[in-house]
C-alpha positions in Angstrom: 0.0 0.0 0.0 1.3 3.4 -0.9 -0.2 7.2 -0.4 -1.2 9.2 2.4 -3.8 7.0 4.0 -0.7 4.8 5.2 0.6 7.7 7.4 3.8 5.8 7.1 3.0 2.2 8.7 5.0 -0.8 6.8 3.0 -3.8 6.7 4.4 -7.3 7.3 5.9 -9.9 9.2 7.1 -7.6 12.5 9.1 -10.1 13.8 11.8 -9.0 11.1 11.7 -5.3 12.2 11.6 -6.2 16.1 13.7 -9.4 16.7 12.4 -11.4 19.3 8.5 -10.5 19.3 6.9 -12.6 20.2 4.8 -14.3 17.3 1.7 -16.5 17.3 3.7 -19.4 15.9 4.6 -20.2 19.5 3.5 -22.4 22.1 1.0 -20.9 25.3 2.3 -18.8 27.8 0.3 -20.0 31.1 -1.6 -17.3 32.9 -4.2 -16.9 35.4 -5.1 -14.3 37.8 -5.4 -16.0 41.4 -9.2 -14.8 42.3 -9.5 -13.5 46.1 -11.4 -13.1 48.7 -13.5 -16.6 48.9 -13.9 -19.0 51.8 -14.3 -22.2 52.4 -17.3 -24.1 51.0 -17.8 -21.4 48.6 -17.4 -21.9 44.4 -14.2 -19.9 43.4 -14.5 -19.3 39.4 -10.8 -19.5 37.3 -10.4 -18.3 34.0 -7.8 -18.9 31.5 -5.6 -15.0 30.5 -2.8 -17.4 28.6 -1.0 -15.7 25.7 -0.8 -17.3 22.2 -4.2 -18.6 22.0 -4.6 -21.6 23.9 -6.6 -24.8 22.8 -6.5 -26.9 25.9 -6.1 -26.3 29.1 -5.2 -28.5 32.0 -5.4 -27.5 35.7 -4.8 -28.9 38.9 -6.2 -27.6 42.5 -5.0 -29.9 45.0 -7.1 -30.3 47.9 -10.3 -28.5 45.6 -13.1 -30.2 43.8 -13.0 -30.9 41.3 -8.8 -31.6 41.6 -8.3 -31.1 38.1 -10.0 -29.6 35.2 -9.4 -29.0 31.2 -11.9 -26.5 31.2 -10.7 -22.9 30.3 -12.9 -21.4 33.1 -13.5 -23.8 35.9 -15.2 -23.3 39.2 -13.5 -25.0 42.2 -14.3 -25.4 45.4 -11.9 -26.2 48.6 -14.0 -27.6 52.2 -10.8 -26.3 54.2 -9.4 -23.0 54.8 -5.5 -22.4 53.6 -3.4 -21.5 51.5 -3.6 -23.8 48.2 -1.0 -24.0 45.0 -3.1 -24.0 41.4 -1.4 -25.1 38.3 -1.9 -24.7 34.9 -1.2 -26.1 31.5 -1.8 -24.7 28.2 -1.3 -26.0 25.2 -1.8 -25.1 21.0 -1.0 -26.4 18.0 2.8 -24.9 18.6 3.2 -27.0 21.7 2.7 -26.8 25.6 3.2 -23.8 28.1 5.4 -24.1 31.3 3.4 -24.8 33.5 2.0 -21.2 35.3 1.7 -21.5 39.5 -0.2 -19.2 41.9 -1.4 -19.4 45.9 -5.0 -19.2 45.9 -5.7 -18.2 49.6 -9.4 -19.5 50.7 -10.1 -17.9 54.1 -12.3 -18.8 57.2 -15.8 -16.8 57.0 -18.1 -16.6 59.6 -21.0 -14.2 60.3 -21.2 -12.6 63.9 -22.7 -14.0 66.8 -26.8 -13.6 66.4 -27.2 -11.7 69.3 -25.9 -8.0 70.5 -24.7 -8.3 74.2 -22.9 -5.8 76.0 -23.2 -2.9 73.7 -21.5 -5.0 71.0 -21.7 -4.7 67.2 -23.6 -7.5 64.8 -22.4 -7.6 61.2 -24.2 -10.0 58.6 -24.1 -11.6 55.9 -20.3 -12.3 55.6 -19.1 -12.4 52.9 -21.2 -10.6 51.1 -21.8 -9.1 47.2 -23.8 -6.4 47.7 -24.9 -4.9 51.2 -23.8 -5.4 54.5 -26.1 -4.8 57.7 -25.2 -3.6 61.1 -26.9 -3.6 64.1 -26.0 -1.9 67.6 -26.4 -0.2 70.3 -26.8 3.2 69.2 -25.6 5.5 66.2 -21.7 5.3 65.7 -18.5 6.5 64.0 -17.2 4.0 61.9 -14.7 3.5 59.7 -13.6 0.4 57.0 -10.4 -0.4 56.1 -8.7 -2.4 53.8 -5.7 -5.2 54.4 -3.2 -2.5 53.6 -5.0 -0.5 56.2 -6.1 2.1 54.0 -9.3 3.8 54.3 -12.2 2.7 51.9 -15.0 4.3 53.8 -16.6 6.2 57.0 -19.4 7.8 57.9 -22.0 7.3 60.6 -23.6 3.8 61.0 -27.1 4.2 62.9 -28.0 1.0 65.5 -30.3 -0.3 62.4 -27.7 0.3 58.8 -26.2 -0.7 56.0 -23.0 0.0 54.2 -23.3 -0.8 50.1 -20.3 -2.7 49.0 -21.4 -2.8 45.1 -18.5 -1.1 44.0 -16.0 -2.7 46.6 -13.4 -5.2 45.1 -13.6 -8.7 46.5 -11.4 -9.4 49.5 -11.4 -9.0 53.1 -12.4 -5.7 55.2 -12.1 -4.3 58.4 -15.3 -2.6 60.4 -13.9 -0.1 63.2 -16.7 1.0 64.9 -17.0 1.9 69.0 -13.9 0.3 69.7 -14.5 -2.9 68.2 -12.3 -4.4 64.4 -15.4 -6.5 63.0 -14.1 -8.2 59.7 -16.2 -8.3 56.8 -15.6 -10.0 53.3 -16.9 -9.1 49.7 -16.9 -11.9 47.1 -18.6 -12.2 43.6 
């Protein structure tokens, strides 16, 4: 192609203007994204982010069920709370991937205890998607946290509210409110 319109690209192979691209005449490059902030019992979704266009997949997630999986998005789910090592395979027409490893941490959740004694705090459901409900003695400062101990919200919480956690990422929080650290956890 010639003329203005081209505003100077060159077309072709690019591998011989940048040695060592990569190209797609090469074999997977393993990748997933550890998902985070699920607990035990619960189904954890996986997807596949491999690189060069991956045909098959092959997974394992010791201690989960299923253990493996050649799905490219598979939902696991681990009984016990820890810290678990998932593996996977991908493979093309070019060949097979090293094989990609990442800690997939699945924590304990528990909601709080059902009834408010001694002017404490109730928190529920945990985890949660969407909204979390408090219930107390009487209107509060609060304040929530994240793992880094950075500040994702505060504001007052009356005896009977509500904090929405729509546009929160998943993981795990902490509630300050009258003295008390009250951990909550969002999960989609």
């Amino acid at each position: 192609p010639t003329g203005l319109k081209d505003h100077g690209l060159v077309y072709g192979a690019l591998d011989c203007l940048l040695p060592g691209l990569p190209t797609t005449e090469e074999p997977p490059q393993a990748f997933f994204a550890p998902p985070a902030g699920y607990c035990a019992g619960q189904s954890i979704p996986f997807a596949d982010a491999s690189l060069f266009g991956p045909t098959a997949w092959s997974w394992s997630f010791p201690g989960g069920e299923p253990a493996t999986s050649t799905d490219p998005a598979p939902v696991v789910t681990y009984t016990v709370p820890g810290t678990y090592a998932v593996t996977l395979v991908a493979t093309n027409t070019n060949g097979e991937s090293t094989p990609y490893t990442a800690e997939v941490l699945v924590d304990i959740c528990t909601g709080m205890a059902t009834t408010i004694a001694d002017g404490a705090w109730r928190v529920w459901p945990t985890p949660t998607a969407d909204i979390v409900y408090l219930q107390g003695p009487s209107a509060q400062k609060a304040s929530v946290v994240d793992l880094q101990g950075r500040t994702v919200w505060s504001g007052i919480v009356d005896p009977q509210g509500s904090i929405d956690l729509r546009s929160w990422a998943p993981g795990t929080y902490v509630l300050r409110i009258a003295g008390e650290r009250i951990r909550m956890v969002v999960a989609r």
